[in-house]
N, C-alpha and C positions, 0 to 999 in steps of 0.2 A: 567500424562503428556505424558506417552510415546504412544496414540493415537495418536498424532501430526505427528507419522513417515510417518504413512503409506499414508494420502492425501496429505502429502506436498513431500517426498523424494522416494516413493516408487510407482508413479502417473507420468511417464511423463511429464504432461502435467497441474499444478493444476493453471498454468497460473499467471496474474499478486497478489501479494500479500503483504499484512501488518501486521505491527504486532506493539503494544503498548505495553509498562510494564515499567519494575523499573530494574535499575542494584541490585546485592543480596546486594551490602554494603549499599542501602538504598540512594544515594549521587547523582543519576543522574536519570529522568526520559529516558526513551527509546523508539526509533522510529526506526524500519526497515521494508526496501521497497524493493522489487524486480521486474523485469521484465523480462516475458521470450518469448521469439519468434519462429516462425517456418518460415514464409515466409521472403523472401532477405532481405523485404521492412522494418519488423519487428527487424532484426536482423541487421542492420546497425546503430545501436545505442550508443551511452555514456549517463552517466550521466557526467553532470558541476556543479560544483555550484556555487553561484551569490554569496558570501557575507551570508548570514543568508538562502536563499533559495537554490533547488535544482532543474530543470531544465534538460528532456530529449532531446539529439541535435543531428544530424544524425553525425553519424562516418564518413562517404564520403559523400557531399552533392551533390554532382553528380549522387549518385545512388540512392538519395532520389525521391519516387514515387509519393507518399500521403503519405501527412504530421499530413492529421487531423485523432484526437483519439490515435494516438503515438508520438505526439509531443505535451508537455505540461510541466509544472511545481508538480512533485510529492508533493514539500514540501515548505511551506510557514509557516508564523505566523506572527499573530501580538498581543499587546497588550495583553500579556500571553499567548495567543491563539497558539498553533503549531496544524496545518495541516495538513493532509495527505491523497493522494489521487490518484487514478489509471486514473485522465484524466481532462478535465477542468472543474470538479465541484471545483478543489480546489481555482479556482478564485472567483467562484461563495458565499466560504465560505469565503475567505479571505474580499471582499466586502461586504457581509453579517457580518461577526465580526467587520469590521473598521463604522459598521454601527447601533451597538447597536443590530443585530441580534444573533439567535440561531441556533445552528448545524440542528436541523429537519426545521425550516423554508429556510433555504436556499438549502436544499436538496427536500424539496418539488418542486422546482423548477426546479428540473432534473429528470430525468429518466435511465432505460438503453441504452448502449449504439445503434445504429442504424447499426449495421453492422450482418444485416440480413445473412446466417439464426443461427448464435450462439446468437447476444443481447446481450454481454458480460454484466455483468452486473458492476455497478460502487461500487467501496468501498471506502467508505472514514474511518476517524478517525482523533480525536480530541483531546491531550493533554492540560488539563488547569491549566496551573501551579500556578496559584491564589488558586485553591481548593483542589491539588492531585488527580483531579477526571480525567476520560478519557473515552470516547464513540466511538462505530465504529457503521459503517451502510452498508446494502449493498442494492442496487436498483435493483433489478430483474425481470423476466419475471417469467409466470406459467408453465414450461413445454416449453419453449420455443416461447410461444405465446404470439405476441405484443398486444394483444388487452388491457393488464391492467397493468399496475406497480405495483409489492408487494415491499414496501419498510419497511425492517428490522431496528430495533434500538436498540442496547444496550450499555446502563450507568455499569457505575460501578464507586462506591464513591469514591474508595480509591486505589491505587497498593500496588500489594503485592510483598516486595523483591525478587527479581531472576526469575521473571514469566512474563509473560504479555497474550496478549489474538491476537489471529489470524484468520486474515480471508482471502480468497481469492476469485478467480472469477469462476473457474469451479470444478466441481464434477466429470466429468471424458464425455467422448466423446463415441456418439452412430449414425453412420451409418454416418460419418462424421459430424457430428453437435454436438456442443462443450454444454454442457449442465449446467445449471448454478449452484453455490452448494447449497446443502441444511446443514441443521442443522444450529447449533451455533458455535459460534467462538472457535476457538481450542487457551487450554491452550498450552503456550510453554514457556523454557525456556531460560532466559537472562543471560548471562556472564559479567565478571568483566569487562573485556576492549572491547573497539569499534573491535578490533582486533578479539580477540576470538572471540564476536558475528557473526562479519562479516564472519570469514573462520568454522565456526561452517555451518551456513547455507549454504553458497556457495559452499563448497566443498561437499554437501549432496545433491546438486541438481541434476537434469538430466543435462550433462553436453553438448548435443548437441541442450538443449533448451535454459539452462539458459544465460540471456545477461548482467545485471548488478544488482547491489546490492549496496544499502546508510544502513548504520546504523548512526543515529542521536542520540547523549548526551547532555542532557539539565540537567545542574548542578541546583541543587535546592537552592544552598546556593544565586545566584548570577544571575541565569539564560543565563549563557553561554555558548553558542553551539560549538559542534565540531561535524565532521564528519567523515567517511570512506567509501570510497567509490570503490568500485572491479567493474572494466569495461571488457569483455570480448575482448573487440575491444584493448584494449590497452598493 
């Protein structure tokens, strides 16, 4: 596990990221989300959260430029379904689940994102707490090239105590153009409390990129959420 350091803590820039697993005592499924920025427009940001959702909202909305692709809902669920996601496909999955759909047909329905010339590309991920199973996906370009969508999927049956599985949006940046990642999802590990999670990764981060961070607990006895949530702005 300890490949995890170096694209996520030792990289500037590995941009927005997720990560699913299990706390080690077995007792809460786990969700964490990050976002990091570099431009104003990017860097003006909190998370809120709604009640069971999570929601990005500008920190001054005065200095908000452009709203769209940095302004969404990271974290939803419904109907045992939690959510996760780096822009508005997670709406796209949230009405896809309230609808009797499946994580890859509602993602077929997206692509990466249009902010020519990186294409950031979208990651989502999927806790189903009916199964213990959990999936993430990321929607990318080839090299940077819009002509085609590769879009990635990986299941896995079951978590495993203290770990979960991580993905992000870039691989590292070349002649200024943000490049999308390759490989599979990095193992990383989960701590006992929302706490430790949260200042484990946050304090690891580049600290003039990173902007905010949720870690999400979903109790399996009962299915009750809690949150934590670290705002740069605040």
């Amino acid at each position: 596990m300890k490949r995890f350091k170096e694209p996520l803590f030792n990289r500037p820039y590995p941009g927005r990221t997720l990560m699913i697993g299990m706390d080690p005592s077995g007792k809460h499924y786990v969700q964490v989300y990050w976002i990091m920025g570099r431009s104003l427009n990017s860097r003006n940001r909190i998370f809120e959260r709604e009640q069971s959702f999570v929601r990005n909202t500008a920190f001054d909305p005065s200095k908000m430029e452009d709203p769209s692709l940095i302004i969404y809902y990271p974290i939803k669920d419904t109907n045992g379904f939690h959510m996760i996601s780096n822009g508005d496909q997670t709406e796209t999955l949230y009405d896809g689940f309230r609808q009797g759909g499946s994580f890859e047909d509602a993602l077929k329905r997206k692509a990466f994102e249009p902010d020519a010339p990186h294409y950031t590309p979208r990651i989502s991920g999927i806790t189903d707490t009916r199964s213990g199973s959990y999936a993430l996906s990321i929607l990318k370009t080839r090299n940077n090239d819009p002509s085609i969508c590769i879009r990635n999927f990986y299941h896995y049956d079951a978590c495993v105590k203290g770990m979960g599985h991580c993905i992000h949006t870039y691989q590292g940046e070349e002649d200024g153009v943000l490049r999308p990642l390759t490989g599979e999802p990095l193992e990383v590990p989960i701590f006992d409390s929302m706490e430790e999670t949260a200042n484990f990764y946050w304090n690891n981060l580049n600290k003039d990129n990173r902007i905010s961070l949720l870690v999400k607990f979903i109790r399996l006895e009962d299915n009750n959420v809690q949150f934590k949530i670290v705002n740069k702005n605040e």
